[in-house]
C-alpha positions as CSV (number, residue, x, y, z in Angstrom):
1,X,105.2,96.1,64.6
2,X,104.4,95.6,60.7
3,X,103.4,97.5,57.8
4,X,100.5,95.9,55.9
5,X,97.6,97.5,53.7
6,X,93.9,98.3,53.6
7,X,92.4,95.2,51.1
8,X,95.2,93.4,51.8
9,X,94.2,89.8,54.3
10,X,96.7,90.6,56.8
11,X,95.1,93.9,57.5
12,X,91.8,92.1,58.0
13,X,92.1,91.2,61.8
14,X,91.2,93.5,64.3
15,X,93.5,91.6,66.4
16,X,96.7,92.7,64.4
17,X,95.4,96.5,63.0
18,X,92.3,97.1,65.0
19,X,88.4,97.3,64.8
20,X,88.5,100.5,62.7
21,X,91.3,99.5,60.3
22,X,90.0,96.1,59.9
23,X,86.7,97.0,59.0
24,X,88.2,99.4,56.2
25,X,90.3,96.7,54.8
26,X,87.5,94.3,54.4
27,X,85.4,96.6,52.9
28,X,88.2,97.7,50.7
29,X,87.7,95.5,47.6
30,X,84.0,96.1,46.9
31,X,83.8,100.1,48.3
32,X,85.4,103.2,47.8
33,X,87.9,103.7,50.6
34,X,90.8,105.9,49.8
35,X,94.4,103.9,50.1
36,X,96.0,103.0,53.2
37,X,98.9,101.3,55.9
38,X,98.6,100.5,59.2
39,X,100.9,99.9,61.4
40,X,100.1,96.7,63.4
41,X,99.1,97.0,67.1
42,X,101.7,97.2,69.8
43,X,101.4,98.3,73.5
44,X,100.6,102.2,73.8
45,X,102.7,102.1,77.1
46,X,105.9,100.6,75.4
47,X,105.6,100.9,72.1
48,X,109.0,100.4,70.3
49,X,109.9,104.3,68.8
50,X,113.6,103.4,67.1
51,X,111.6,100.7,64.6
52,X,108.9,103.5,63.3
53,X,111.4,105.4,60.8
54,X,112.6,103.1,57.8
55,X,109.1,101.3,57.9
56,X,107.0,104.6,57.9
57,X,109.1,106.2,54.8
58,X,109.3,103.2,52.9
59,X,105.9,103.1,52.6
60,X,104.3,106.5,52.8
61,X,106.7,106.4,49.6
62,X,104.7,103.5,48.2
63,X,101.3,105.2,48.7
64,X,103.0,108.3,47.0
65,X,103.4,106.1,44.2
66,X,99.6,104.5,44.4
67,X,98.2,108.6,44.8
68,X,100.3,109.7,41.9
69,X,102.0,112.2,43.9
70,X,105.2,113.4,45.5
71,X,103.9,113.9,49.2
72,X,100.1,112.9,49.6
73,X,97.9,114.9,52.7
74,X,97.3,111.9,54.7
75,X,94.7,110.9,57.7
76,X,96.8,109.1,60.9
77,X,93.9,107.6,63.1
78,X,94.8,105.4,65.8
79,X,93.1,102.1,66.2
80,X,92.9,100.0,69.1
81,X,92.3,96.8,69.1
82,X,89.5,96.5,71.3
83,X,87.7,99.8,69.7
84,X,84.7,99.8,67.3
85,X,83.0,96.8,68.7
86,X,79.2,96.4,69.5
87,X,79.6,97.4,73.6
88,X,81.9,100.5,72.6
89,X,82.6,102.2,69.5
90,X,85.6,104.3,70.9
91,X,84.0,107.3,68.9
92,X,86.4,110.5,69.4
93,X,88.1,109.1,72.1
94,X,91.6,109.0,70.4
95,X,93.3,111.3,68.4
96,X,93.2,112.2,64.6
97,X,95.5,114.4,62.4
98,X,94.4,115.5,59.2
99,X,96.2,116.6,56.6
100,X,99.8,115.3,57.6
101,X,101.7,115.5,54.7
102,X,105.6,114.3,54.6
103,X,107.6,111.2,56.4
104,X,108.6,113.3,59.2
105,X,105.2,114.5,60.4
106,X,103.6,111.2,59.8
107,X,106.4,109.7,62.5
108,X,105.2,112.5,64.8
109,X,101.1,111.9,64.0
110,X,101.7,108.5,64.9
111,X,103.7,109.0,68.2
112,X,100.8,111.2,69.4
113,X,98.0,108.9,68.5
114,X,100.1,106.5,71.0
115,X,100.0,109.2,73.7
116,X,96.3,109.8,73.2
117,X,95.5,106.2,73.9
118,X,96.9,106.9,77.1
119,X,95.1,110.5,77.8
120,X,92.3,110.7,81.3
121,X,89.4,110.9,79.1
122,X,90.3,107.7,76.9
123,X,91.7,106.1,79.9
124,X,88.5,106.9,81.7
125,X,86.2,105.3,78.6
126,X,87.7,102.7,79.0
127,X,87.1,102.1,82.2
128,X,83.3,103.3,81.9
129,X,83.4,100.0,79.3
130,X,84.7,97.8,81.4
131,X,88.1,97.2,79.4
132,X,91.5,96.7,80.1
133,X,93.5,100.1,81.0
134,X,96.8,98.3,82.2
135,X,97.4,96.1,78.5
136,X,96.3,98.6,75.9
137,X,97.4,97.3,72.4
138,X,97.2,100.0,69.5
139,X,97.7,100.4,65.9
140,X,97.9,103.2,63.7
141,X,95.7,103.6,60.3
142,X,97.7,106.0,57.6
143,X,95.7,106.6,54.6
144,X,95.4,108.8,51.8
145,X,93.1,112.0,52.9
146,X,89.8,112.9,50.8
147,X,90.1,117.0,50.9
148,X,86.3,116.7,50.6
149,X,83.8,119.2,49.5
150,X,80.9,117.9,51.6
151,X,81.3,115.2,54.4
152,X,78.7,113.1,56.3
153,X,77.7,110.8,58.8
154,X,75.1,108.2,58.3
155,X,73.3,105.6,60.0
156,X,72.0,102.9,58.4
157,X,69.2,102.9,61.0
158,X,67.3,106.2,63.1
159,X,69.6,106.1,66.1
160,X,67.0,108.3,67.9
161,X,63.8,105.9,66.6
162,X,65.5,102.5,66.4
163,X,63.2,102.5,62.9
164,X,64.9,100.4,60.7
165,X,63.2,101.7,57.7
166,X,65.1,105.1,57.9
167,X,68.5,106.0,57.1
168,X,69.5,109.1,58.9
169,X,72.7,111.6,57.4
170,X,73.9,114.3,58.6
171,X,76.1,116.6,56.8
172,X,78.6,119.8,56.7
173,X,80.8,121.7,54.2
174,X,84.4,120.4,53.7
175,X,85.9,117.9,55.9
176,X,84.3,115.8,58.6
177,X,85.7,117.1,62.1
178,X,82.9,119.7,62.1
179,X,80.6,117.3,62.3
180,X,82.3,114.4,64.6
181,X,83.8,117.1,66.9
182,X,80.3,118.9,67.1
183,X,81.5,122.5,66.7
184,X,78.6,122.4,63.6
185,X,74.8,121.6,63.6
186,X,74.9,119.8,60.7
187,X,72.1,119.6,57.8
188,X,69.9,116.5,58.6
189,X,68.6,114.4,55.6
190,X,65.4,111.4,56.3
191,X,65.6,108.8,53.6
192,X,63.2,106.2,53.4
193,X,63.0,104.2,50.3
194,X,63.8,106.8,47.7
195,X,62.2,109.4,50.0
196,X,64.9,112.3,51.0
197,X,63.3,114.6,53.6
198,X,66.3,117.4,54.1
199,X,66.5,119.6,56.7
200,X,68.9,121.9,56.2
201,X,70.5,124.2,58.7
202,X,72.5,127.3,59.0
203,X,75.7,126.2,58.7
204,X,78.3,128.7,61.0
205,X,81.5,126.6,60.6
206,X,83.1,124.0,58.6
207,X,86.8,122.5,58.6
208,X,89.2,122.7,55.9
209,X,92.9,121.7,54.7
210,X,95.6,124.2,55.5
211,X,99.3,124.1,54.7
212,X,99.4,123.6,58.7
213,X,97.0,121.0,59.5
214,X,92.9,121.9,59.3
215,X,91.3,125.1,60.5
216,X,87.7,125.8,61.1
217,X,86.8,128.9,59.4
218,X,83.7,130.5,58.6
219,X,81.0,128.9,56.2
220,X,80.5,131.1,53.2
221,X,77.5,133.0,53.7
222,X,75.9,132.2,50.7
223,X,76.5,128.0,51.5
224,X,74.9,128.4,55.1
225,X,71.7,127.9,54.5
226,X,72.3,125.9,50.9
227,X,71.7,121.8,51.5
228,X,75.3,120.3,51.5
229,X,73.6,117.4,49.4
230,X,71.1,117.0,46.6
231,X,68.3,114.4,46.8
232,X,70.5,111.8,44.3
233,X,73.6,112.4,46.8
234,X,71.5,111.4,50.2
235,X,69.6,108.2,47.8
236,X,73.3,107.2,46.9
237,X,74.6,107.5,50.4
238,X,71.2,106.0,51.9
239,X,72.4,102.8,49.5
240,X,75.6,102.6,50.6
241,X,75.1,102.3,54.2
242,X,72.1,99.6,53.7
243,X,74.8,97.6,51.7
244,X,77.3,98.0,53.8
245,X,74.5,97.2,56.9
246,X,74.2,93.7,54.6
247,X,77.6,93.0,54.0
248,X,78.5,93.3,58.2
249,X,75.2,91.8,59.4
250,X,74.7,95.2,62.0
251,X,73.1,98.7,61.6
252,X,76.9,101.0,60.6
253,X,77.1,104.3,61.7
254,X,79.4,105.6,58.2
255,X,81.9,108.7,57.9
256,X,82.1,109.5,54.0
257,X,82.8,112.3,51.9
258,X,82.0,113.8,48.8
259,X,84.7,115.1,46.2
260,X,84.6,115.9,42.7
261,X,81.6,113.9,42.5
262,X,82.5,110.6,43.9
263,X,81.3,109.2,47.3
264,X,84.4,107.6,49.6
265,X,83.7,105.8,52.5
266,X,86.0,106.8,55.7
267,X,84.7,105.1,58.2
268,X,82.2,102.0,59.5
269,X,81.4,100.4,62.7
270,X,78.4,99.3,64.6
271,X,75.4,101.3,65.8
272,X,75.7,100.6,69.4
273,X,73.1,102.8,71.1
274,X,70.4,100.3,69.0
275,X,71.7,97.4,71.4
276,X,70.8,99.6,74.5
277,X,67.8,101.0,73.1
């Protein structure tokens, strides 16, 4: 196991850090995607626990130092290196922790994203995809978390049309688990061209940063029925995911968020209902 970073060219093969970590550091150099470390892949089933400590704190303390803070909230996301690829996107399947903040919790995010490779209903994806449940090799994303005031998910193409022409977002208050995790119907936005067609809906829940972790609490009521993004939001978002659809060579199904007024990209892989479709 090794430490290397998002941008960085030893982060940029999915067969050391992963499909989801790879993309990230590819992308990192010409898009917005918060800081990160990942820890390279290693078997989920015997992965080495006494080597994790002085690596972890040595450089959760060097993205302290790139954040301009003491103890930066962090995501820990596993990613496996057979995930986010065109047959199977591994979408939910493993387990994230949001809001980990301090060199001790971190070591404990990442042990459980190793257990989680391991749980029936990943095991049992795997097998639906026809991929290896005896060998699984997994590494672990760390990155700087966006506390966000509005997240998305977008897809470069209409997953539900196969249109091309159409860039389909959907969107909640605060961060992105709402959404991903489905405990929200989400406000829909249609943008062709520089067309935005929102449909906004009423918004019950929404997840947010706690001292513990995230909670889902109640939207405010006067935000539940407010669009989560204006028109020049959704047209910004609708470009980034037809540049990043130009720079892969695929439709990308995007996780980004919104804070203080600047876009981040999370997340991109592959589209792959369009395949089956």
């Amino acid at each position: 196991m090794q430490i290397v970073w998002l941008g960085q060219p030893d982060c940029h093969d999915p067969a050391r850090v992963g499909g989801k970590a790879a993309n990230l550091s590819r992308l990192a150099a010409t898009y917005p995607v918060p800081p990160g470390f990942c820890l390279t892949a290693t078997s989920a089933q015997h992965h080495p626990r006494q080597i994790y400590a002085a690596a972890i704190d040595e450089a959760y303390a060097q993205l302290a130092r790139l954040a301009g803070m003491s103890e930066p909230r962090v995501a820990v996301r596993s990613s496996a290196v057979d995930e986010d690829g065109v047959r199977a996107s591994f979408a939910g399947q493993h387990e994230t922790f949001l809001n980990v903040c301090g060199p001790t919790a971190i070591r404990d995010a990442v042990m459980r994203c190793f257990h989680s490779a391991l749980a029936p209903r990943a095991m049992a994806y795997r097998r639906q995809n026809g991929l290896s449940t005896d060998h699984i090799r997994l590494a672990v994303l760390v990155q700087h978390l966006v506390n966000a005031d509005t997240s998305a998910v977008i897809f470069s193409a209409n997953p539900m049309t196969c249109s091309r022409d159409e860039v389909v977002i959907t969107a909640n208050w605060g961060l992105g688990e709402s959404i991903v995790g489905g405990t929200v119907t989400p406000d829909t936005f249609l943008v062709r061209g520089a067309t935005v067609e929102a449909r906004p809906s009423d918004k019950e829940r929404m997840t947010v940063a706690v001292d513990s972790g995230v909670r889902e609490v109640p939207v405010p009521r006067l935000l539940r029925r407010q669009p989560t993004l204006t028109d020049a939001q959704a047209r910004e978002m609708a470009d980034l995911a037809r540049s990043l659809e130009a720079t892969t060579g695929y439709p990308v199904d995007v996780e980004c968020a919104w804070k203080a007024s600047r876009l981040y990209l999370l997340q991109c892989r592959p589209i792959t209902t369009l395949s089956a479709a």
